[in-house]
C-alpha positions in Angstrom: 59.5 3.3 8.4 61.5 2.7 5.9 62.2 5.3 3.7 63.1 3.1 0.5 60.3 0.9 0.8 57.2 1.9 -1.8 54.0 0.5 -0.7 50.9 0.6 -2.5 48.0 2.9 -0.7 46.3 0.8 1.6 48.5 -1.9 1.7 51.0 -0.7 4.8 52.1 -2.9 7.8 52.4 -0.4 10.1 49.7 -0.2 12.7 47.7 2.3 13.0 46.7 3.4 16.8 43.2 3.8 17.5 43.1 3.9 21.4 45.8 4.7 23.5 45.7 3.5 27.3 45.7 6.6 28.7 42.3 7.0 26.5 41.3 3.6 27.9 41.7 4.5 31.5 39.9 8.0 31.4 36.9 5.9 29.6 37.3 3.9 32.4 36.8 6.6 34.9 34.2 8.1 33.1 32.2 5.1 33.6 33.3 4.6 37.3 32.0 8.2 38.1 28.7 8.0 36.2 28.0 4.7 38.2 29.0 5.8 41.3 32.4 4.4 41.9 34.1 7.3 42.5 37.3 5.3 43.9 37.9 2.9 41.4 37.8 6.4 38.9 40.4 8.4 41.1 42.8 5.4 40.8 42.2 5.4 37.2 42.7 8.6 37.0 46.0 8.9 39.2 47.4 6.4 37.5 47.3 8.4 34.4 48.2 11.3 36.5 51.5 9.7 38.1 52.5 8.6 34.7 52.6 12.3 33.5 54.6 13.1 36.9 51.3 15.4 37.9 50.5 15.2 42.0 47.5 12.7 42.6 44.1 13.8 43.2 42.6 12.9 46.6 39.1 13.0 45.5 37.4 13.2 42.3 34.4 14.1 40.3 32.5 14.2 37.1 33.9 17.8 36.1 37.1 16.9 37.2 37.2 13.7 35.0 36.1 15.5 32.1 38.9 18.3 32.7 41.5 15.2 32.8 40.1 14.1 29.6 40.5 17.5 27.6 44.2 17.8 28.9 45.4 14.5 28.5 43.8 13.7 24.7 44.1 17.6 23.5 45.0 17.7 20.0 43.6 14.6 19.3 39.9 15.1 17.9 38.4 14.0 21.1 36.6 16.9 22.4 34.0 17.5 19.6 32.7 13.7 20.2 32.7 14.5 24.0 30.9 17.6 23.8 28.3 16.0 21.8 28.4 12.7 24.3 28.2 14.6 27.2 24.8 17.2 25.9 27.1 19.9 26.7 27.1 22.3 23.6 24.3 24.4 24.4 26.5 25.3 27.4 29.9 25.8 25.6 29.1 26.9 22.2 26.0 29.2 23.0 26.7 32.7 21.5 30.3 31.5 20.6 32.0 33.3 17.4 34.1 31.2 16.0 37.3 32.7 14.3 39.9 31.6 11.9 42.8 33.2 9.5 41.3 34.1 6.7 43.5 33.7 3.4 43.6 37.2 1.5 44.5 37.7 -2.4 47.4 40.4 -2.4 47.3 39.9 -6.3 47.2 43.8 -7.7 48.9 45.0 -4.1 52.3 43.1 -5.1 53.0 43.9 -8.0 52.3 47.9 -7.3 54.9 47.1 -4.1 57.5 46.0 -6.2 58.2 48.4 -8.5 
């Protein structure tokens, strides 16, 4: 990017990324597993695997995919979509509490603090 360079919004020239091939071969291997092909998934799968430097897998399975796809896009908004893909949030998120900071007013507090 060029730092100098003012661009309207909207009108960039940069690309934006939208899938990234290691994306592309876990869909891949999703699909090979769910139809059966549970070779052409593994080498999907290792191949993402030996780009990372991670040992192969000799054998593979649905779980296992699905465990490759939460490591390998984490961070990356996949997992909500997957969850719903997959029908799985009446397993994960049954009972769950969810928990967040919570931003607190110190207003009155401060100013007795600093005298």
């Amino acid at each position: 990017m060029t730092p100098n360079k003012v661009v309207d919004w909207g009108k960039g020239e940069a690309n934006w990324m939208v899938f990234r091939y290691g994306e592309v071969l876990l869909n891949f291997a999703e699909a090979c597993v769910e139809l059966g092909d549970n070779a052409e998934a593994l080498a999907a799968v290792n191949q993402l695997r030996n780009r990372a430097g991670i040992a192969p897998r000799t054998s593979i399975n649905r779980d296992q995919v699905r465990h490759e796809r939460r490591v390998e896009l984490a961070f990356e908004n996949h997992r909500w979509w997957d969850i719903r893909r997959w029908h799985i949030a009446d397993q994960l998120l049954n009972a769950t509490q969810f928990k967040a900071l919570t931003p607190i007013w110190f207003g009155k507090m401060v100013k007795k603090w600093s005298k």
